[in-house]
N, C-alpha and C positions, 0 to 999 in steps of 0.2 A: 616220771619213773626213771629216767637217764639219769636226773642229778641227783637220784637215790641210789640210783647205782654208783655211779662216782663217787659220792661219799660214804657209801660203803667199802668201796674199794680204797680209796684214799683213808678210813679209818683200822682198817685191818691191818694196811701198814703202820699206821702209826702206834697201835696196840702191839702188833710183832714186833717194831725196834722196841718201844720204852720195856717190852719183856725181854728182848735180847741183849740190847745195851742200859746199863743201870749204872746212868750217872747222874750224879748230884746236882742240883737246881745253883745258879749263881748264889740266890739269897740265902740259901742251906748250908755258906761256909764258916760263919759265927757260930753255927752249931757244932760243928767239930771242936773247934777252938775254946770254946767259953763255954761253961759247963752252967751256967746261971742262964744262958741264951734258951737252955733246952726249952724252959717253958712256951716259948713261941715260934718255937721252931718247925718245920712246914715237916709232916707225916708221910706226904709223897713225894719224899725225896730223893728217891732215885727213879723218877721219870721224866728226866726232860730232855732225851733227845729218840724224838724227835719230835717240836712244838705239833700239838692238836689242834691248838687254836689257826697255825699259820697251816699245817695241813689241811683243816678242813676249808678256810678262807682261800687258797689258792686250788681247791678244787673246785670250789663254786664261780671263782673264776676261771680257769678252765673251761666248765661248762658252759658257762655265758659265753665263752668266745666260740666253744664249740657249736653250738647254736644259732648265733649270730653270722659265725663264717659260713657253717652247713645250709642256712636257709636266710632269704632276708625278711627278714622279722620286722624292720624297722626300714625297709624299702633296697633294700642293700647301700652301701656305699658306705656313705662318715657315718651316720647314722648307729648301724651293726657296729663298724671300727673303734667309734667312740665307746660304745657298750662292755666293747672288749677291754679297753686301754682304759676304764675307767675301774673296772672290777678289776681288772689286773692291779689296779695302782691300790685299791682297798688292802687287797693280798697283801702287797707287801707293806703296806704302813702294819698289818697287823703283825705279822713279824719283826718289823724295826721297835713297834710298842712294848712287844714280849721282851727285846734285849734290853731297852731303855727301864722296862720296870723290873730289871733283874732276877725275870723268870726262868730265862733261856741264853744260851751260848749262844753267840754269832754263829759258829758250828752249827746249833740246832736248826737253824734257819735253812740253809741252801738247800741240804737234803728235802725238809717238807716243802720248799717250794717247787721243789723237782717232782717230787715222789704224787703232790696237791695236782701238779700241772697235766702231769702225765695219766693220773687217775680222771681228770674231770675235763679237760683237753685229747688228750690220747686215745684212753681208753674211748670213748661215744664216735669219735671219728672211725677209731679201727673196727666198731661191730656195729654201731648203728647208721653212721652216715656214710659209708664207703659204697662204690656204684658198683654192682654184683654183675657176671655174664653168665649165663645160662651154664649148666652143671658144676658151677662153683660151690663147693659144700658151705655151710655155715659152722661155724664155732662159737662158743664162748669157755671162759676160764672162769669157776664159780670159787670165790675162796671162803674158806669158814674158817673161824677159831671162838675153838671154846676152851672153860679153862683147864681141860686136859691135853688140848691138842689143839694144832696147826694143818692146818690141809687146805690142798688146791684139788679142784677135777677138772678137766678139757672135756668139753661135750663137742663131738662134730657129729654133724648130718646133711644129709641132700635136700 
């Protein structure tokens, strides 16, 4: 359920930029240009920043490292660390993939690695793994988007 959370979270970002920023795919600049191009030219072309594919791979890792750090899974020690540094390295090959096959800016990349890292990393450490003291309230932040709207809510309780 964590890394359903995380990739919910790290996918609502990635839905809110490519609907706030709407820019053009590397391969979609023949289409401007050549008017004979149009027939094969990509549909979704104003959604690539910020890559889905690198947002969702670096929130999966994220949460493996989250996991692996929070608890030892794998005995702690190389074991967990390797877990971590190995899914990390997935992450970012699938970003470098995305720029090499001309889906994505270099630009698109750092933001979803950030935005992946922070969702599947960040977020599980800050509300499920952190050590609580007695009358510490609990929160979460629930985000939703549909396609009218954008929203967050803050739930806290005792």
């Amino acid at each position: 359920w964590i890394n359903l959370e995380a990739q919910a979270v790290a996918g609502f970002f990635a839905l809110l930029s490519n609907h706030l920023v709407t820019r053009a795919r590397p391969d979609n600049q023949p289409c401007n240009s050549d008017l004979k191009a149009e027939e094969s030219c990509d549909r979704g072309e104003f959604n690539s920043f910020i890559s889905g594919h690198t947002v969702t791979a670096a929130a999966g890792a994220g949460a493996i490292c989250a996991h692996h750090l929070s608890m030892p899974l794998y005995g702690g020690g190389a074991g967990d660390i390797i877990a971590c540094a190995v899914s990390s390295t997935v992450a970012l090959m699938v970003g470098v993939s995305r720029i090499v096959n001309d889906r994505h800016w270099a630009t698109d990349m750092l933001p979803a690695w950030l935005i992946g890292a922070a969702a599947g990393y960040v977020w599980p450490r800050l509300f499920h793994y952190r050590s609580k003291s007695a009358g510490t309230p609990n929160y979460v932040l629930l985000p939703g988007i549909t396609p009218e709207s954008v929203s967050a809510k803050l739930i806290v309780w005792n």
